[in-house]
N, C-alpha and C positions, 0 to 999 in steps of 0.2 A: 288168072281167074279172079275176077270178083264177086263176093257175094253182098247182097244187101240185105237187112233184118224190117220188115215190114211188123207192126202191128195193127194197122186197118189198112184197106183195098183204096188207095190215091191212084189212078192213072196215070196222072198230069206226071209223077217222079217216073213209075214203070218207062213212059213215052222217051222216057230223054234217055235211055241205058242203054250200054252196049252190048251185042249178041252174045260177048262172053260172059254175062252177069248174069246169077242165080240169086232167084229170090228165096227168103228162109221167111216165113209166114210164121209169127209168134203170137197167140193169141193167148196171154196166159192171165186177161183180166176178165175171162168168163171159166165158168166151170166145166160145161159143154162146146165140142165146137162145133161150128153151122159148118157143116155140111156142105150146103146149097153156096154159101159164101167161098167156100176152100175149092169147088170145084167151078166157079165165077173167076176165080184166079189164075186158078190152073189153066185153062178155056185162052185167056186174055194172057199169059205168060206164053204158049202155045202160040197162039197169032203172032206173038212178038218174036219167036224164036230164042226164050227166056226156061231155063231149067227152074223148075220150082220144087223146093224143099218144106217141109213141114215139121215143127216145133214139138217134139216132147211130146208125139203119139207116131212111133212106130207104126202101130196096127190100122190106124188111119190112112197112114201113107202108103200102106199096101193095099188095102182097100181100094183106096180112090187113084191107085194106080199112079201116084207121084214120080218123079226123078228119085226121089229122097228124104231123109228125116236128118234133122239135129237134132243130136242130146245134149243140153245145157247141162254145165259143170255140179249142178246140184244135183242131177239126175244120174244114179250109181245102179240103177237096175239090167240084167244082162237076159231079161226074158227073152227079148226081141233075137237071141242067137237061136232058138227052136223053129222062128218062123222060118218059113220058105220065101227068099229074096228073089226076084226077077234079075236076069243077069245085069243088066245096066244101073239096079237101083245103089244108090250110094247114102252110109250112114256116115255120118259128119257128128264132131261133138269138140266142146270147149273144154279147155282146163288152165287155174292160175297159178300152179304149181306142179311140183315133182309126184304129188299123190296122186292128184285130178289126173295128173298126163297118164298117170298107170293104171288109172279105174277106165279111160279112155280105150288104152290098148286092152285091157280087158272083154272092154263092150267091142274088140275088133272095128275100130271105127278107121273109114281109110284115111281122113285128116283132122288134126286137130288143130283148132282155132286155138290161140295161144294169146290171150292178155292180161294184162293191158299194156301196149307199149307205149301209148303216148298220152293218154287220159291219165290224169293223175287222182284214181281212184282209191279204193281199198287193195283195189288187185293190182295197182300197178308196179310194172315192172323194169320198164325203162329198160336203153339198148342191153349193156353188157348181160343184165340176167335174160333177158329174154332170149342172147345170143346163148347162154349157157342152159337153158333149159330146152331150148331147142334140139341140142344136139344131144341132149339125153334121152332120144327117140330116135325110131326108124322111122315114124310115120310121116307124112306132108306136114309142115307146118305151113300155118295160114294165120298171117297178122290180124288182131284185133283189136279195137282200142285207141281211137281219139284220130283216125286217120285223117289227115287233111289232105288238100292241094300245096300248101305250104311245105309239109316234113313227108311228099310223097318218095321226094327225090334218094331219104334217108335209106329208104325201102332196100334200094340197090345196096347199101353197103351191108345188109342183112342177109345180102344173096337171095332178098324173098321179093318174089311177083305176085303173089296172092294175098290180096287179103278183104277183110270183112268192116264194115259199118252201118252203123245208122244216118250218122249227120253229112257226111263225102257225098254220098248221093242227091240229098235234099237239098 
């Protein structure tokens, strides 16, 4: 499975994806989200036979009747376990460590995005920890983090088929 992290509505990338890619729609440089915009996506993910996810509002993404929500690894809130889920919806959330991984299982999320393994970031993490913090969970893990065409090959020695970006796709 792949997922991609969208923060505005391009077509032209959407158009090139394959049926198993979900989009995760991040819109976190406005205060409010459009609405009319998230369900433009949703609409045109749908025609594609594209699951679409939404960013760090739960209660939106029941609303507007999503796939799904991601909670970013800043996001430690467990409200969203009160609401009433549709049986297909699936919560997704990231973590850069052993803490993030267990506020994750907290929020019962069914996979957690795990980075960074190849971005050589603040959070990153490189093979062997990423092998070792992986397996200090039951849940999916799902790569994050600097994916190429280049180091996709690496993927296999991780045992891991999944995983998430921004730049892989564009």
């Amino acid at each position: 499975m792949k997922y991609y992290f969208i923060n505005k509505f391009e077509t032209n990338n959407i158009d090139k994806l394959e049926k198993q890619t979900t989009i995760i729609y991040r819109n976190y440089s406005s205060e409010t989200a459009d609405e009319k915009l998230i369900l433009k996506i949703k609409k045109y993910c749908k025609k594609k036979g594209l699951k679409f996810y939404l960013s760090n509002d739960i209660r939106l993404a029941i609303k507007l009747n999503l796939d799904g929500a991601y909670i970013p690894s800043f996001n430690i809130n467990t409200k969203h376990l009160s609401y009433s889920l549709k049986k297909n919806f699936k919560v997704i959330g990231s973590a850069h460590n052993l803490k993030e991984i267990r506020n994750k299982e907290k929020q019962k999320v069914d996979k957690i995005f795990l980075s960074s393994l190849f971005k050589k970031n603040k959070n990153y993490l490189g093979i062997n920890k990423f092998k070792l913090l992986s397996q200090l969970t039951r849940k999916e893990v799902v790569v994050l983090g600097g994916i190429s065409k280049k180091n996709l090959k690496k993927l296999k020695i991780l045992n891991q088929s999944s995983f998430a970006g921004i730049s892989f796709f564009e």
